[in-house]
C-alpha positions in Angstrom: -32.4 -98.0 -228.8 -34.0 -97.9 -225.5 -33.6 -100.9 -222.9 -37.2 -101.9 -221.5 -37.4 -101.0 -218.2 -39.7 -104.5 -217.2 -38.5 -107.9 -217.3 -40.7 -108.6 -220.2 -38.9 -112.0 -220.8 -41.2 -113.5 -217.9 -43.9 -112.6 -221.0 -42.1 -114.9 -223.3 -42.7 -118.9 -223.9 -39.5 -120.6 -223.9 -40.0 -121.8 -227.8 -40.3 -118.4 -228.7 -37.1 -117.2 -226.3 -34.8 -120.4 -227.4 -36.0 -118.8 -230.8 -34.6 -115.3 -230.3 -31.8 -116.4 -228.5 -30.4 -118.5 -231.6 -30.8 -115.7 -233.5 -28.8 -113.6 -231.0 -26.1 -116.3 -231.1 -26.0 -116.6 -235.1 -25.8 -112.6 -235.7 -23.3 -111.5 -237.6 -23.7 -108.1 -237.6 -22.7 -105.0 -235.3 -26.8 -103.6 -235.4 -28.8 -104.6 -232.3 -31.0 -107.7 -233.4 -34.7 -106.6 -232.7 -38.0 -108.0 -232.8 -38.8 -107.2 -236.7 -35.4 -108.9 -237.6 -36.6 -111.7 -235.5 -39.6 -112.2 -237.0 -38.3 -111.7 -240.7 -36.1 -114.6 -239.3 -39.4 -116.7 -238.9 -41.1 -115.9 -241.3 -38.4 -117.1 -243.5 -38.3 -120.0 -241.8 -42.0 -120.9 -242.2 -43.4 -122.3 -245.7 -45.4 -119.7 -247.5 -48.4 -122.4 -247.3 -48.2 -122.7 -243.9 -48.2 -119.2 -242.8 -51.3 -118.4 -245.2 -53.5 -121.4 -244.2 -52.6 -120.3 -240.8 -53.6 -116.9 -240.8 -57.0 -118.0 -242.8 -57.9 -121.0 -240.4 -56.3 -120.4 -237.6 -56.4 -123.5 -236.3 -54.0 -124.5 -234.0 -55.6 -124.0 -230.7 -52.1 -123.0 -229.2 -50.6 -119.2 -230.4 -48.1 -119.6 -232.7 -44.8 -118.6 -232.3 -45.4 -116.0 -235.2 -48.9 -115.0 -233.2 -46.5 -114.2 -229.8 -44.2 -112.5 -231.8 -46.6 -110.2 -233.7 -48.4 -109.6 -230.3 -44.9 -108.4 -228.1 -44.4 -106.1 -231.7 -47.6 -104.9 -231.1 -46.9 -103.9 -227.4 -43.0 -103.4 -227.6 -42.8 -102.6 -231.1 -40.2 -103.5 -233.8 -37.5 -102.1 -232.6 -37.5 -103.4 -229.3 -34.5 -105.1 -228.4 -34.7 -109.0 -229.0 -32.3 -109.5 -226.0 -34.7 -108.3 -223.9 -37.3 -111.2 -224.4 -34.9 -114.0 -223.8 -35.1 -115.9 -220.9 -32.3 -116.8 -218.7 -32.7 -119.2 -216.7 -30.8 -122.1 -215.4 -31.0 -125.9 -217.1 -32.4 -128.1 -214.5 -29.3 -130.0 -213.8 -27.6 -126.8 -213.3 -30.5 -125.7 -211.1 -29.9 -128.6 -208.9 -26.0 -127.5 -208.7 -27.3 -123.9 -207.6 -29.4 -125.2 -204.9 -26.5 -127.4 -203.6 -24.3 -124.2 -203.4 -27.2 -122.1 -201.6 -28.4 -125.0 -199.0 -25.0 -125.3 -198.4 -25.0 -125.1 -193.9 -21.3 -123.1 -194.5 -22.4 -120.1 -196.7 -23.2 -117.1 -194.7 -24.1 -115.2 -198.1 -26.1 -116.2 -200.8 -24.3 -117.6 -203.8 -22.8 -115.7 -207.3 -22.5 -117.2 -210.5 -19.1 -117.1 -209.8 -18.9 -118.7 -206.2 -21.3 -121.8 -208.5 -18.2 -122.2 -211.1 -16.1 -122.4 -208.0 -18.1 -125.3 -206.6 -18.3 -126.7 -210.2 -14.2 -126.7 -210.4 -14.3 -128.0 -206.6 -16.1 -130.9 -207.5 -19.3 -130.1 -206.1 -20.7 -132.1 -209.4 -19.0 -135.4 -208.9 -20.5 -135.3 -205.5 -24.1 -134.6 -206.6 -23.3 -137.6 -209.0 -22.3 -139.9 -206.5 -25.5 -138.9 -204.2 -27.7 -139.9 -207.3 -28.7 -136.0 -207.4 -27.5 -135.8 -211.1 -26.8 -138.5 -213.5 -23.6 -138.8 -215.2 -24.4 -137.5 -218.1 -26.0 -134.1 -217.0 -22.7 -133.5 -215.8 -20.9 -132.7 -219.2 -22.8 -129.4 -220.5 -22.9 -127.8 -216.8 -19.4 -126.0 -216.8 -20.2 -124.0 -220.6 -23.8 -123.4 -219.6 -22.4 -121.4 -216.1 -20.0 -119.5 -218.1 -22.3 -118.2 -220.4 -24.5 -117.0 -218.0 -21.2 -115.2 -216.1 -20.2 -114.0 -220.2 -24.3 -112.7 -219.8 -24.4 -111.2 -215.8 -21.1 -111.4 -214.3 -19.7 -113.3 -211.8 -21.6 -111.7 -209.5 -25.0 -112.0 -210.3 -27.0 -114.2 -207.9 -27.3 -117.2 -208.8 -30.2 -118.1 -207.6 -31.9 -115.6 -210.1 -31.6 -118.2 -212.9 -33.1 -121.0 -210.7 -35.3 -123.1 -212.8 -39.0 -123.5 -211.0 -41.1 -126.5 -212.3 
């Protein structure tokens, strides 16, 4: 199976991304998890009496989840690679701890994910905490989030890459 050459995750909602990437995380197989298994995935998932009055009325005004996925088939087809269409990016606490590391007036060179686990460890968080920049409690899920993005990229992906924009 062929990589896609686009970022085609940019294409994706998050419902439909925090979706595939689930999927990714519960496979238990050694074949590549692609758009069809995805969508089997769904499908199961759905009541049969939903998905039939929903492709005869049609009427939620937003697309589906099922309607986005049938679409990227459509362009990608089913074997396209699920991971593909998953976005990565960054929680917004940990988006906030990124932009800490890059704004810092020391770093001559823009941050990795790796040099952000080293702030983490340095304590970088429990001074965002104390300057009210994160709550206490955004705190706990900050250090596992990182390190699956490095277990993703590498520790030296750019971390600003993953920022979080909203």
């Amino acid at each position: 199976m062929i990589r896609n050459p686009i970022d085609v995750a940019n294409r994706v909602s998050p419902g439909l991304s925090a979706l595939i990437e689930s999927r990714l995380n519960e496979a238990d197989t050694d074949q590549p998890i692609t758009l069809a298994s995805v969508r089997a995935l769904l499908v199961g998932l759905l009541p049969p009496a939903f998905t039939e009055t929903e492709n005869l009325h049609h009427f939620d005004v937003n697309e589906s989840l099922l309607d986005e996925l049938d679409a990227l088939i459509e362009e990608f087809g089913e074997t396209a690679l699920a991971i593909d269409f998953v976005q990565d990016i960054a929680s917004e606490p940990l988006s906030r701890v990124i932009e800490a590391v890059m704004y810092d007036e020391n770093r001559r060179t823009p941050p990795t994910l790796g040099v952000v686990k080293e702030a983490i460890f340095s304590g970088l968080i429990a001074s965002l905490v104390g300057d009210g920049v994160l709550d206490e409690d955004e705190d706990d899920a900050l250090l596992a989030e990182i390190d699956t993005l490095i277990a993703r990229y590498g520790e030296e992906a750019l971390a600003e890459n993953f920022l979080r924009y909203e």
